[in-house]
C-alpha positions, 0 to 999 in steps of 0.5 A, spaced: 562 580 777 566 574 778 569 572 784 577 573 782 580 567 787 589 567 788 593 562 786 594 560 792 588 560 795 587 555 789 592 550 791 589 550 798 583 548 795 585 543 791 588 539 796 583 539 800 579 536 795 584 531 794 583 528 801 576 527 801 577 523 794 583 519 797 578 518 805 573 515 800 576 511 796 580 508 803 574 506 805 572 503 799 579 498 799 578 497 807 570 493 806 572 489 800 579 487 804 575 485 809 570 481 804 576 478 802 579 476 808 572 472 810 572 469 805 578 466 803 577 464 811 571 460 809 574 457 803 580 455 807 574 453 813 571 448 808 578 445 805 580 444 813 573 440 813 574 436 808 581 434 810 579 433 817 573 429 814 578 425 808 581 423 814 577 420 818 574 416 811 581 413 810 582 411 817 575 408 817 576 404 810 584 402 812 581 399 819 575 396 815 580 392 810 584 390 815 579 387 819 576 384 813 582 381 811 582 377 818 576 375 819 575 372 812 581 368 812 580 360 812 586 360 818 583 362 823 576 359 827 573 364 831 566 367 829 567 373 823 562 378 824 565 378 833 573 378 829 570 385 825 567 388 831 572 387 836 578 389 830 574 395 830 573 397 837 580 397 838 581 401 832 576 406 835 571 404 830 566 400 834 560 404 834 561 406 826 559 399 823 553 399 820 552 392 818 557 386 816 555 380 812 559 373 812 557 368 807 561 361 808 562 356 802 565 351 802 572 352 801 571 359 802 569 365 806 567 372 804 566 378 809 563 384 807 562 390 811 559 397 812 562 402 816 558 410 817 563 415 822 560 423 822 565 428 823 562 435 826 565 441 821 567 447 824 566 451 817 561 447 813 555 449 819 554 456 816 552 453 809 546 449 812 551 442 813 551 441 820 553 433 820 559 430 815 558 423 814 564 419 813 563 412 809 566 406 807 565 398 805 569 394 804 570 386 803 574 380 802 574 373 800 578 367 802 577 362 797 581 354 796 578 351 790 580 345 787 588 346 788 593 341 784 600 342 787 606 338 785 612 339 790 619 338 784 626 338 789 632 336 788 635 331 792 642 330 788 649 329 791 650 336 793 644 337 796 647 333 802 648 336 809 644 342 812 642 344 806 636 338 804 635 338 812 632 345 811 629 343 805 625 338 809 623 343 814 621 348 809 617 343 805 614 340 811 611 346 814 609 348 806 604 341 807 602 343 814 601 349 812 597 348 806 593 342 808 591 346 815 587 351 811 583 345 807 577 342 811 574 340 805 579 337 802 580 340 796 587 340 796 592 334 794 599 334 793 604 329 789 611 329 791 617 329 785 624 327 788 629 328 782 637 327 782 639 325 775 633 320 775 626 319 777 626 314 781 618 312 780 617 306 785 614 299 783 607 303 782 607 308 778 612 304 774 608 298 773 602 303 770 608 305 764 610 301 758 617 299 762 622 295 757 628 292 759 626 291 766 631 289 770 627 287 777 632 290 781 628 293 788 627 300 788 630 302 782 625 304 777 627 309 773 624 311 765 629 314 760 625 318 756 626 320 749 626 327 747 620 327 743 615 326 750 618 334 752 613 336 746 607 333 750 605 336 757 602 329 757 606 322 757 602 316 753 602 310 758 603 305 751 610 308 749 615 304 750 620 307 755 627 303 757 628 302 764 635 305 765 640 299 766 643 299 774 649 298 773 656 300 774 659 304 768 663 309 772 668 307 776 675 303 772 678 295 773 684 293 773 687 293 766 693 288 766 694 284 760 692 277 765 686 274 768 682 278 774 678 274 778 670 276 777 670 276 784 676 282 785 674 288 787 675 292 781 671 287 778 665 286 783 659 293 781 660 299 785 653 303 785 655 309 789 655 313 783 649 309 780 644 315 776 637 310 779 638 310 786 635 304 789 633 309 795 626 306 797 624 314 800 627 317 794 620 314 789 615 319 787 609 320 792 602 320 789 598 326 790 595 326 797 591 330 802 594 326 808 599 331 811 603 326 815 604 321 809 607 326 804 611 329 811 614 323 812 616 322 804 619 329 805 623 327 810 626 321 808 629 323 802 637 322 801 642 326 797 645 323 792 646 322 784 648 329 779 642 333 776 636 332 771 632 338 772 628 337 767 625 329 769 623 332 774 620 337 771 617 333 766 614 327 772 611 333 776 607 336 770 605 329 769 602 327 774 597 335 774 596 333 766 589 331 765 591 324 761 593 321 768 585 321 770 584 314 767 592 311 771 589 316 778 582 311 777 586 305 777 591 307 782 584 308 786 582 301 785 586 298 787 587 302 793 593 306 791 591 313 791 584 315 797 577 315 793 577 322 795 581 324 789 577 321 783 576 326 778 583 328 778 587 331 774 582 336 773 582 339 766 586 345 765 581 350 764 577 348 769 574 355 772 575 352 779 582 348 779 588 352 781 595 346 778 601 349 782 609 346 781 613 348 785 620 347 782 627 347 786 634 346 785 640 348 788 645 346 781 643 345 774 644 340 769 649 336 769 650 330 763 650 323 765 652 316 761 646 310 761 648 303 758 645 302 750 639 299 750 642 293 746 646 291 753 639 292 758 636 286 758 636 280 754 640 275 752 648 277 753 654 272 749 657 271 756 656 264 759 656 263 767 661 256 770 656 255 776 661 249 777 667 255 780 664 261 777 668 263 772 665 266 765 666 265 757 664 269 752 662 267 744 665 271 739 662 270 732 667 273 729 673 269 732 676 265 726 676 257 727 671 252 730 674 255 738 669 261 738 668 262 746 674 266 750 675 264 756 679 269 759 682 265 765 687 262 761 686 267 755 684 260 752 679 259 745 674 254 747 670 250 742 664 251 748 664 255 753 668 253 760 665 248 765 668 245 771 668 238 771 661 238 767 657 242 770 653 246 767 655 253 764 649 258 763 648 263 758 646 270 761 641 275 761 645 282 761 641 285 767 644 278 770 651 280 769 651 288 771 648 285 778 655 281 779 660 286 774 663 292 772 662 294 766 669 296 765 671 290 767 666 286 762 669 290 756 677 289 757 676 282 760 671 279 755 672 284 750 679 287 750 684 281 752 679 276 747 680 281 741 687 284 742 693 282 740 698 288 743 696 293 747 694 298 742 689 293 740 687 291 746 685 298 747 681 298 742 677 293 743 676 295 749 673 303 747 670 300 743 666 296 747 665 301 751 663 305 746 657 300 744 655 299 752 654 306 754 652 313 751 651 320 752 643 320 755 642 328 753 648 333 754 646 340 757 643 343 752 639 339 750 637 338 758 635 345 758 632 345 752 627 339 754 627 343 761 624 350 758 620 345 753 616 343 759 616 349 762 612 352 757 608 347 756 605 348 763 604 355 763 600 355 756 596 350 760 595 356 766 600 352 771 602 356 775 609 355 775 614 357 783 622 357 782 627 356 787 634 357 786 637 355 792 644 357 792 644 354 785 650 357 780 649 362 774 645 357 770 641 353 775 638 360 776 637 362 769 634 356 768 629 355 773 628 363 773 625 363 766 621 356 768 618 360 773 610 364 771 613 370 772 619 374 776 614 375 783 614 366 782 621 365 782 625 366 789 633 366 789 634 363 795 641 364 796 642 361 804 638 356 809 633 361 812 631 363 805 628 357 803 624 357 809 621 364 807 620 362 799 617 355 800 612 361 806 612 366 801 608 361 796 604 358 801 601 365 803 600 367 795 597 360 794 591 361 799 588 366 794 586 372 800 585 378 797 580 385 796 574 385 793 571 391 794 
C-alpha cells in the first residue's frame, strides 16, 4: 500500500531539494568566474607586454633617427659611426646597436643603423616567449648635388636704413652657410640686385647686343621689351637698348627768356636716375667664393624705385642653360673660375638643384625712359665751344634762318659761333651728360616754336612727349613678373619668395611667385629676414629620412 505523505511534509521536501540544486549550480558559476577572471589577466598581461614592448621600439627607433640625422649631416666633421654611438649612449641605447654603415660620397653622406633591445615580458613567459626583441633600422642622407642659386634683392629706395643693413647680414650668413657645407664645390651663386633697373656691369653687359650706348661708367642697364618674358632664356643677339642716363624727372626754370646752360635748373640731377652708376650695385656672376659674393652683398646701396620683374627676369637667365656658351666666354677670358664650366646645367638634369631666392620689400612701381630716337645718334643741337652756348636747327622753321639760338631768341641762318670758333653738332647721349631734358624741351623746343604762352606749352609737352615714354605700367610689370615665374617653376626652379614688410601687392606678387606657400616667407620685421634667408638654407641642405 502507497506511502501517503502530507502536504507539509511535501513542501518540506521540496525545498530541500531546491537547495542542493541552487549549492550545484553555484559552484558551477564560481569555477568558470574564476576561468574568466585568469584569463582576462593574461590577455590584459600580454596587452601590458605589448605596450611595454611598443614603448621601448619607438624610443629606440625615435633615438636612431635622431642620431642618424646628426651624423649624416655634411655640417659636422666628426666620425659618423662615433656621433651614432655616442647619440645612443646617451639616450640609453648604446649596447642595443647591431651595426652602423656610413657611406660617404661626394657631396653627400648617407648613415644607416640597426638597433636590437630585448624587453623582458611578465606575462608572455607562460606561453614559451621568455625574450621580446625590440627592433629598429633607420637611416639618413645628406646629399648637395650640383646646386645653382640665384640671389634676386631689392636694393630700391625704400630699402634704405636698417632694413637693407639686415638684409646684408642675412644674405651673408645665407652665402656662409651654403658654401660651408659645400667641400666639393658644387654649389655656385649669382648675385641679381634690382630697383628699377639691372645694373648688369660693363661684363655681362658687353656679352648682350646693347644699342644705344652711352659710354657712361657704371650705368648698364638693358631695357627689355615685352616679348623676352615669354622665354626663360634671353637671346644674346637681340637688339636690346641701353636706358639713356639722363635726367627726365626733375623741372627747369620755364620763363619765357634765356637760361644759362650752365644754371642750376639747366645742369642733370641724376639722384632719380632709374640706372644708378653705383659700381656695388652691378650683377655678380655665380661664384663659389664666399668672400667675394660677401663683399658684393654688403656693398649694395638703396636707391631708385622698383622692377621686380627685371630682376626676375636677369636671375632666371643667368640658371637658364642657353647662357652656357656666354659662361664658357666669360671663363676664357677669366671672368668666371674654370670650376663652373658646364654650367648652367640643363634643366632636367637629375643631379642639378636651380634655386631663386626673390626678395622685395614694395612692389612694382612704373617709371619713364627716354625713346630710343633721342638715346644716342646725332641730335639738331649744336655746341659753341668758343663760349658754350647751343643752337638747334628746326626743319620746319620758315625762311632761310632755321637754327634757333635761344640766347638772344634769334633765328640763324647757321648755328651760332663765337667770333668763328667751331659750333659742333652733338650726339643726344652727349647733351643729356650736360642737360636736363626739361631744360632741353622748353629752351630748344618751346621758346623756339612758340609764340604765346599757350603754344609755347605745346610745344614744349610735345617735346616732352617725343623724348620720353612710359617703360611699362604696372599691370603689365606683374604680368611680365609672373611670366617669368611660371616659367621657372615648369622648368623645375624652385622658386623662394620674400616679402619683407612689402605692402599688399608686393605680397600677392611675389607669394604667387614662390614654388609653393611653404616657399614664400612674409617677413614683416628685421628679425624675420634672418629667419627666412635661415629657413631656406636649412630646406636647401636636402637632410631628410630614408628609411
Amino acid at each position: 500500500m502507497a506511502h501517503l505523505i502530507s502536504l507539509s511534509e511535501y513542501r518540506t521536501r521540496l525545498v530541500h531539494q531546491i537547495m542542493r540544486l541552487r549549492e550545484e549550480e553555484d559552484g558551477s558559476l564560481t569555477l568558470f568566474a574564476l576561468v574568466l577572471f585568469i584569463l582576462m589577466t593574461l590577455m590584459g598581461g600580454f596587452a601590458l607586454d605589448l605596450m611595454r614592448y611598443e614603448q621601448t621600439r619607438t624610443q629606440l627607433q625615435n633615438t636612431l633617427d635622431r642620431c642618424t640625422l646628426m651624423a649624416a649631416t655634411l655640417e659636422q666633421s666628426l666620425d659618423p659611426q662615433s656621433v651614432v654611438s655616442d647619440c645612443a649612449t646617451k639616450a640609453g641605447f648604446g649596447s642595443s646597436l647591431n651595426k652602423i654603415t656610413v657611406v660617404e660620397g661626394q657631396n653627400s653622406r648617407s648613415v644607416k643603423v640597426q638597433g636590437l633591445t630585448q624587453t623582458k615580458p611578465f606575462f608572455m613567459h607562460l606561453l614559451g616567449i621568455d625574450n621580446f626583441d625590440a627592433k629598429a633600422v633607420s637611416a639618413a642622407t645628406q646629399g648637395i648635388t650640383n646646386v645653382e642659386i640665384a640671389l634676386v634683392l631689392d636694393v630700391s629706395g625704400s630699402m634704405s636704413g636698417t632694413k637693407i643693413s639686415n638684409l646684408k647680414a642675412a644674405a651673408s650668413e645665407f652665402v656662409d652657410t651654403m658654401l660651408a657645407s659645400d667641400p666639393n664645390h658644387r654649389i655656385s651663386i649669382s648675385v641679381v640686385p634690382y630697383n628699377a633697373q639691372v645694373n648688369l656691369g660693363s661684363v655681362l653687359r658687353s656679352k648682350y647686343n646693347a644699342v644705344n650706348q652711352h659710354g657712361v661708367a657704371n650705368v648698364n642697364c638693358l631695357e627689355l621689351p615685352a616679348s623676352v618674358f615669354g622665354s626663360p632664356t634671353l637671346s644674346r643677339t637681340l637688339p636690346l637698348p641701353m636706358m639713356a642716363y639722363a635726367d627726365h624727372a626733375y623741372g627747369t626754370n620755364m620763363v619765357n627768356a634765356a637760361v644759362s646752360p650752365q644754371d642750376i635748373s639747366a645742369v642733370p640731377n641724376y639722384s632719380s636716375e632709374f640706372c644708378r652708376a653705383v659700381p656695388q650695385n652691378i650683377v655678380r656672376l655665380a661664384s663659389q667664393d664666399a668672400s667675394t659674393l660677401k663683399s658684393q652683398i654688403n656693398g649694395l646701396q638703396a636707391g631708385g624705385n622698383t622692377s621686380i620683374m627685371l630682376g626676375m627676369k636677369w636671375g632666371l637667365t643667368l640658371l637658364d642653360p642657353g647662357a652656357r656658351g656666354m659662361y664658357s666666354e666669360l671663363i676664357a677670358e677669366h671672368q668666371m673660375p674654370s670650376n663652373l664650366a658646364g654650367r648652367p646645367f640643363n634643366y632636367d638634369d637629375p643631379n642639378v638643384m636651380k634655386v631663386i631666392v626673390l626678395m622685395t620689400d614694395g612692389e612694382h612701381v612704373a617709371h619713364d625712359r627716354i625713346t630710343d630716337a633721342y638715346k644716342t645718334g646725332p641730335s639738331p643741337i649744336y655746341y659753341s665751344t668758343g663760349d658754350g652756348e647751343y643752337s638747334i636747327y628746326h626743319a620746319a622753321h620758315a625762311g632761310p634762318n632755321q637754327y634757333y639760338f635761344p640766347k638772344t631768341n634769334q633765328w640763324l641762318a647757321a648755328p651760332w659761333t663765337n667770333n668763328g670758333t667751331p659750333a659742333v653738332q652733338q650726339d643726344w647721349k652727349d647733351i643729356w651728360a650736360h642737360l636736363k631734358m626739361s631744360y632741353v624741351a622748353w629752351q630748344f623746343y618751346g621758346r623756339a616754336l612758340g609764340t604765346t604762352s599757350a603754344t609755347r606749352t605745346a610745344a614744349y609737352n610735345a617735346a616732352i612727349n617725343d623724348m620720353r615714354s612710359i617703360y611699362a605700367t604696372v599691370p603689365e610689370m606683374d604680368a611680365e613678373l609672373q611670366q617669368s615665374c611660371t616659367l621657372a617653376k615648369d622648368n623645375k626652379v624652385i622658386v623662394y619668395g620674400i616679402a619683407f614688410q612689402a605692402p599688399a601687392n608686393g605680397q600677392h606678387q611675389i607669394s604667387t611667385c614662390a614654388s609653393s606657400d611653404k616657399h614664400y616667407y612674409d617677413a614683416r620685421d628685421n628679425a624675420a629676414i634672418f629667419s627666412a634667408f635661415r629657413s631656406i638654407a636649412s630646406n636647401l641642405s636636402q637632410l631628410k629620412l630614408t628609411q
